[in-house]
C-alpha positions in Angstrom: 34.4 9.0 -31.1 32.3 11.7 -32.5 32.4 15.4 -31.5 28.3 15.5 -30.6 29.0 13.4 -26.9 26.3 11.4 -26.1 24.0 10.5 -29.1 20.4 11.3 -28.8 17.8 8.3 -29.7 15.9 9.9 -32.4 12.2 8.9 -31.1 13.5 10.6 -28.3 14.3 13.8 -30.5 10.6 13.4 -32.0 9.2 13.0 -28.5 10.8 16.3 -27.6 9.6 17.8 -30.9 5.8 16.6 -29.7 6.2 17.8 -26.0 7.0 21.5 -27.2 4.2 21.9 -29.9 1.8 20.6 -26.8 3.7 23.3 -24.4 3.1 25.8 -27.3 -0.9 24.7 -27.6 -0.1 23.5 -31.3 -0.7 19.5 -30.4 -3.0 18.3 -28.1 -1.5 15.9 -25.3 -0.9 12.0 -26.3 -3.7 9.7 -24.4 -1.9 7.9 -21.2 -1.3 4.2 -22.1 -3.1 2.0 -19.3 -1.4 -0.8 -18.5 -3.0 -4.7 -18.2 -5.3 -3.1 -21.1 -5.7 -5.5 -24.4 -7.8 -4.6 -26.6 -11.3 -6.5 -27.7 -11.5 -10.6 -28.5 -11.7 -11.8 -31.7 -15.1 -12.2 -33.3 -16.2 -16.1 -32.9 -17.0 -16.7 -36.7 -13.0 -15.9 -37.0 -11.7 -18.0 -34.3 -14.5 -21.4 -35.0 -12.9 -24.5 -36.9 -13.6 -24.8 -40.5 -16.5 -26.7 -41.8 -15.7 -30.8 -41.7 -15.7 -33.0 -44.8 -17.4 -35.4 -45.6 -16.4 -39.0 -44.9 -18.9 -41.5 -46.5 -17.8 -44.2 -43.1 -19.5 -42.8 -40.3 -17.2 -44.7 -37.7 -14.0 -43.4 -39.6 -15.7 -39.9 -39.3 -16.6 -40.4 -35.8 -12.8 -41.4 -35.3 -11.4 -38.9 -37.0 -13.9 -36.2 -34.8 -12.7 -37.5 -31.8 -9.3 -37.2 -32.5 -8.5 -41.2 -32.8 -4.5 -41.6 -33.9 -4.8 -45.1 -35.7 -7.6 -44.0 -38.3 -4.5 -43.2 -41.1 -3.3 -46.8 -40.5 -6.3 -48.3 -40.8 -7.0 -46.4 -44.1 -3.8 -47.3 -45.5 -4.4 -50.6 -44.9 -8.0 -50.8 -46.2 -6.6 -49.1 -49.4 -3.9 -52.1 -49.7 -6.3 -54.5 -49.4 -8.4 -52.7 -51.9 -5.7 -52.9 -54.4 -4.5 -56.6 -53.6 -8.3 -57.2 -54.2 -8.1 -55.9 -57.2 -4.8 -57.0 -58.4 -6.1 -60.6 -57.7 -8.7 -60.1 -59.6 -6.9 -59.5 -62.4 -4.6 -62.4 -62.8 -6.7 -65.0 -61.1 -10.0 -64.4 -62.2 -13.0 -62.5 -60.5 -14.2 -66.7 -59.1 -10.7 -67.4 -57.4 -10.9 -68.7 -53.9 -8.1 -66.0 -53.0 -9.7 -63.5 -54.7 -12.9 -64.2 -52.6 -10.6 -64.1 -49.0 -9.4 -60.9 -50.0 -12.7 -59.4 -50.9 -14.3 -60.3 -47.4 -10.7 -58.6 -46.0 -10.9 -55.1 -47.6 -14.9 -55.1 -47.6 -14.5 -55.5 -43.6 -12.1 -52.7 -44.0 -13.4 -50.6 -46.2 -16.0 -47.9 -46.8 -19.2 -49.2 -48.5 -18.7 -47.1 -51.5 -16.1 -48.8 -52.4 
């Protein structure tokens, strides 16, 4: 136990310290905090979305806008396809009946561009 009693909160010390130099005239009083209060809303070029990219499909960027939850599958399987394509390609031959099949698939799939 130490010999001081109670101990003494030192912001309460410093609050004592401010409440004296205002008694003496050498602070001037601390404004009165109003409560519910919050201070001013964000400006709305902080708080707006950042600029979209673009996506050269305009129905996989309309999906993706609206929030769709199969667009990822549906580019991971036009990007398989894309690569089977292309796989086929070269060990068959670009005029391989298979070759063709899958061509048709991922170009169904897939963004023109590709």
């Amino acid at each position: 136990m130490s010999s001081t009693g109670a101990a003494v909160d030192p912001r309460d010390k410093m609050r004592a310290r401010d409440v004296n130099r205002v008694a003496r005239g050498e602070q001037a009083p601390r404004p009165v905090h109003e409560y519910g209060t919050v201070s001013a809303p964000p400006s709305p070029q902080s708080t707006s979305p950042p600029p979209a990219r673009k996506i050269a499909n305009k129905d996989m960027a309309r999906k993706v806008a609206e929030g769709e939850e199969d667009v990822a599958p549906k580019a991971s399987h036009c990007y398989d396809s894309y690569v089977e394509y292309h796989k086929c390609i070269k060990e068959k031959g670009k005029d391989a009946p298979q070759c063709d099949k899958l061509a048709r698939h991922f170009r169904s799939l897939c963004p023109d561009e590709w």
